[in-house]
N, C-alpha and C positions, 0 to 999 in steps of 0.2 A: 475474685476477678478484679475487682478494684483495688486491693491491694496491690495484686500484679502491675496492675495500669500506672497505678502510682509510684511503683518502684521503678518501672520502665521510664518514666516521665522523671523522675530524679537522676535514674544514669543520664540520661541524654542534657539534660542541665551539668551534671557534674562535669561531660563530657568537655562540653562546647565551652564551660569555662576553665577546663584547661586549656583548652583548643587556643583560648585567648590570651591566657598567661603565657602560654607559651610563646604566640607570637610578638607579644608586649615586651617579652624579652630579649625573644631576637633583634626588634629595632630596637630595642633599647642599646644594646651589642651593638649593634651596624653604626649607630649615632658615633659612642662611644671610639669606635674603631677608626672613626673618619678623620682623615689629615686635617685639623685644624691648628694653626701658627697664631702665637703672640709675639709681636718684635718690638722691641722700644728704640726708638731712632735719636741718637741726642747727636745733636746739630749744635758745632761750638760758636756759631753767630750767624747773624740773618745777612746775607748779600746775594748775589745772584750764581755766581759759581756754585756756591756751597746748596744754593735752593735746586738750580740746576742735577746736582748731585744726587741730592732726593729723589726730584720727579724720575731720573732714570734708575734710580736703583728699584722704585716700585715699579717700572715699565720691565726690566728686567725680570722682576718676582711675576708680576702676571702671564711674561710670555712662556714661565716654566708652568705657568698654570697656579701658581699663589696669588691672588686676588686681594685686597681687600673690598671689604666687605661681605667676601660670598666664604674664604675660608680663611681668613687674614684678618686678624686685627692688629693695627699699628695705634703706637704711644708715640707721639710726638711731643719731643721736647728741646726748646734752646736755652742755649747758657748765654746768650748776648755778650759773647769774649770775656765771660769769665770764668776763671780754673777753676774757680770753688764751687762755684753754680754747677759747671759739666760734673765735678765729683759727685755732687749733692745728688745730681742726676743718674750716673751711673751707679750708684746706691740704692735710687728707690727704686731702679729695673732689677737689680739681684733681689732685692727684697720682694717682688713683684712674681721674679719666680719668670720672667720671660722666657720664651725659647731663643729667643738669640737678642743679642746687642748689637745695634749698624752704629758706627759711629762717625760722626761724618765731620773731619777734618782732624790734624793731629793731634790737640790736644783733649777733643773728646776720645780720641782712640786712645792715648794711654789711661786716660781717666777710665776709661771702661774696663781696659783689661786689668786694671790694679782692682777694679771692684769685682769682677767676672770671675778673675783667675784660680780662685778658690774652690767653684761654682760648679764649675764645668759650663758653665754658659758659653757657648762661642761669640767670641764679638768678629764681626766682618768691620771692615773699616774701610773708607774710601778718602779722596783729598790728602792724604798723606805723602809729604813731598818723599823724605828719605824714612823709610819704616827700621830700616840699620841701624837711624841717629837714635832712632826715636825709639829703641829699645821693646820693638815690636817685631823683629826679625833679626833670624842669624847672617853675618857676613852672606854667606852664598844663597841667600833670600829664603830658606827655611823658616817655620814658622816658630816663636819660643815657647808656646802653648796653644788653645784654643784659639788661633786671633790669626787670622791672614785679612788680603782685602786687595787694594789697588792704592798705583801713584802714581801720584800726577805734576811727579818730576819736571823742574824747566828745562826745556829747551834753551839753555843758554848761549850756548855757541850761535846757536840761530837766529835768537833775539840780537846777540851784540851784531850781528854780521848787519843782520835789519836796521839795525841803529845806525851803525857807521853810515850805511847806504842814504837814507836819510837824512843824514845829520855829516857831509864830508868834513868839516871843519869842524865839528865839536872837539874837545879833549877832558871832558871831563861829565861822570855820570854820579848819578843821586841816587842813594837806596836806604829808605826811613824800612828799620826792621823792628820787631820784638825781639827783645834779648835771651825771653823766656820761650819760645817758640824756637822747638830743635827744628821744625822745617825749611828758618827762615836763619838761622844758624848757619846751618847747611847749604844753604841755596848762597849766603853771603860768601862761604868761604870758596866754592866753584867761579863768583863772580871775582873774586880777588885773584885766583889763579889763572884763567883765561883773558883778564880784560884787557892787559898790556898787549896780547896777540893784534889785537884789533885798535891800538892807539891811543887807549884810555885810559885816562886816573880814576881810581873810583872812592868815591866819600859818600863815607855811612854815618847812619844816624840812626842810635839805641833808643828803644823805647819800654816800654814798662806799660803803658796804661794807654787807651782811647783816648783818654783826655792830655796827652803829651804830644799827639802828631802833629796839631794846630801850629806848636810852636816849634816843634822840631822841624815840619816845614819851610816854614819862617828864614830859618838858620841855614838850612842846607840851600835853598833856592838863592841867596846871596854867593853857592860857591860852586855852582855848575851849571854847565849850559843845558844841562836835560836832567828827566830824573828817569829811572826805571824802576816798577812795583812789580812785587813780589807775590804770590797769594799770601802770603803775611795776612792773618784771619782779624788782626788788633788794627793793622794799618789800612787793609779793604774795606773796613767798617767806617774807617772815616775818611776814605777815600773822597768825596764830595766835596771837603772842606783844604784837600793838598789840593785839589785839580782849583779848586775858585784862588790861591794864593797863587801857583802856578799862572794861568791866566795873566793875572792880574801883573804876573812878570813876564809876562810873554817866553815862560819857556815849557818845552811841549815835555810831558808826562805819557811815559809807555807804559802798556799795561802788560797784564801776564796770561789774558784769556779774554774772550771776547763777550763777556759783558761788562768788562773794564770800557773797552773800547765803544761802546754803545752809550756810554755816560760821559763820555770825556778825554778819556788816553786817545792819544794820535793813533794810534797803532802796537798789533802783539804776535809773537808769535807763540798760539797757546791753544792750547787742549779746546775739544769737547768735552764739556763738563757734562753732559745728558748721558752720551755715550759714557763714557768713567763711571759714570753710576751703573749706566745700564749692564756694563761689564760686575758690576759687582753685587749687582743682584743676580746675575747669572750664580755668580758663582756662591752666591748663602740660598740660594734655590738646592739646591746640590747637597750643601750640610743641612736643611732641614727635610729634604726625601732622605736623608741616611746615605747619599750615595759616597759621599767621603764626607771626612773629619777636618773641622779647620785648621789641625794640626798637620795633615796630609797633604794642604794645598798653599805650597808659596806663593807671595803675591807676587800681581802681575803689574807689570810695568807698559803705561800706554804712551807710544812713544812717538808717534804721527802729530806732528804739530802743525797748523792751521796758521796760515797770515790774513790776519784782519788788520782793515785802515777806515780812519775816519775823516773823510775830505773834510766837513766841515769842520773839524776841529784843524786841519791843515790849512783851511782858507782863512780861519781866524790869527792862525798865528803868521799868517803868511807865508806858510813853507811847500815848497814845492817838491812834490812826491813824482818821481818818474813814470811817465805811462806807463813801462813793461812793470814796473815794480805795481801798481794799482792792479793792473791787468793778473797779475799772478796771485791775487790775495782770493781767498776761500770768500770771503764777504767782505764790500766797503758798504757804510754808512753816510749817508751824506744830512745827517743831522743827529743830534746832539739830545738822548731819551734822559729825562730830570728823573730824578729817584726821587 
């Protein structure tokens, strides 16, 4: 009888710790099984377009239901506008094993697809002015491997129309670019073919380095009545340092997006950088559910440009901006945000 008792009493032990391994399993499985994302973000330098850029591309990833912190974990890293920094960077993300690369402006976007490309990692990319130039898309905007994203091509035609309106007797405009920067390349060689339309000579200034705008400023503000910037990722960085020369010659400096305009540029006709992001995390929301391949989705071109103006930077220089032209700007500023 106790024998018995005892061997009943060990099935039911045996039982209930299968009972438990089994279910130990199952969650284990279900954990396993759960969409969780690693994305490493390299960011080719800190300014506000490009910071802009960010915060919407995670507003984007959240509104598909990618989180971070709940099923999201993001690597942030900047190259503070240098090429060797963003390579360095888009190296220890392939090493890292990430599920995707963001890369946020053009030259971390080639930088990542030359480390990626091997990989199968998809990199998304965003602030890329021409992704053609930049040897991250085919002519009819197909992708050339794992890599699509958004650009945020200028508005030039617009800008210059902006200018002239502004500025009736100007004849001559300023554009300090990177010579190494295919987006600023590109945006140069658009401004050289259109500007004669609208009345204008236009004189450029090559740069190379952060520490070369100072004085490249310097040189171009002795030879034009205005200047206009570019998203140029080398020259936005030292943006602070043309608008204080500027000033100090009393000639107004246009920007290419509004939080140029928010520190200093007279006025721009230029993107939402929130949105541009947020477009682009729509769309690597989409490559990381499997619902396409970044090779499947050409990028997309956001093409609505915004006029922003800043009175007080117009009261300083003394220039008078038309009512209906103030009245039709997306946002004015009537003071001058210090970085």
């Amino acid at each position: 009888m106790k024998k018995r008792m005892l061997a009943v009493v060990l099935g039911m032990v045996m039982t209930v710790s299968l009972m438990a391994g089994c279910g130990a399993k199952e969650g284990s499985n279900a954990k396993e099984e759960a969409d969780t994302y690693t994305i490493g973000i390299s960011q080719f330098a800190e300014h506000g377009s490009l910071d802009n850029c960010r915060e919407g591309f995670l507003n984007g990833l959240a509104e598909a239901g990618i989180v971070e912190g709940e099923n999201l974990t993001v690597e942030y890293k900047n190259a503070a506008a240098d090429m060797g920094t963003a390579s360095q960077i888009s190296s220890s993300f392939v090493s890292d094993k990430m599920d995707m690369i963001c890369a946020i402006a053009t030259p971390s976007a080639q930088a990542a697809y030359n480390a990626a490309m091997d990989e199968e990692i998809p990199v998304i990319f965003t602030a890329v002015t021409d992704p053609v130039a930049a040897e991250l898309a085919a002519k009819d905007g197909t992708p050339v491997g794992e890599v699509t994203g958004t650009s945020d091509k200028l508005p030039v035609e617009a800008q210059l129309e902006m200018i002239r309106e502004i500025l009736p007797d100007a004849k001559t405009i300023g554009i300090i670019y990177t010579t190494s920067e295919a987006n600023s390349v590109s945006a140069i060689a658009e401004y050289e073919e259109k500007v004669g339309d609208y009345g204008f000579e236009l004189v450029t200034k090559g740069v190379t380095a952060v520490s070369e705008v100072g004085l490249a400023a310097e040189d171009l503000l002795t030879k034009v009545d205005c200047i206009t910037n570019l998203t140029d990722n080398t020259v936005v960085s030292a943006l602070a340092t043309v608008l204080d020369k500027a000033n100090a010659a009393n000639i107004p400096v246009f920007g290419s997006e509004i939080e140029q305009v928010k520190i200093g540029c007279l006025a721009a006709e230029g993107l939402d950088y929130v949105a541009l992001g947020r477009k682009t995390g729509e769309m690597a929301a989409k490559v990381l559910k499997g619902e396409a391949k970044a090779s499947e989705l050409s990028f997309e071109l956001i093409t609505e440009a915004g006029l922003y103006i800043n009175t007080k930077v117009a009261e300083n220089l003394n220039i008078t901006i038309k009512q209906d032209l103030v009245n039709s700007a997306v946002e004015t500023y009537d003071t001058i945000v210090e970085e």
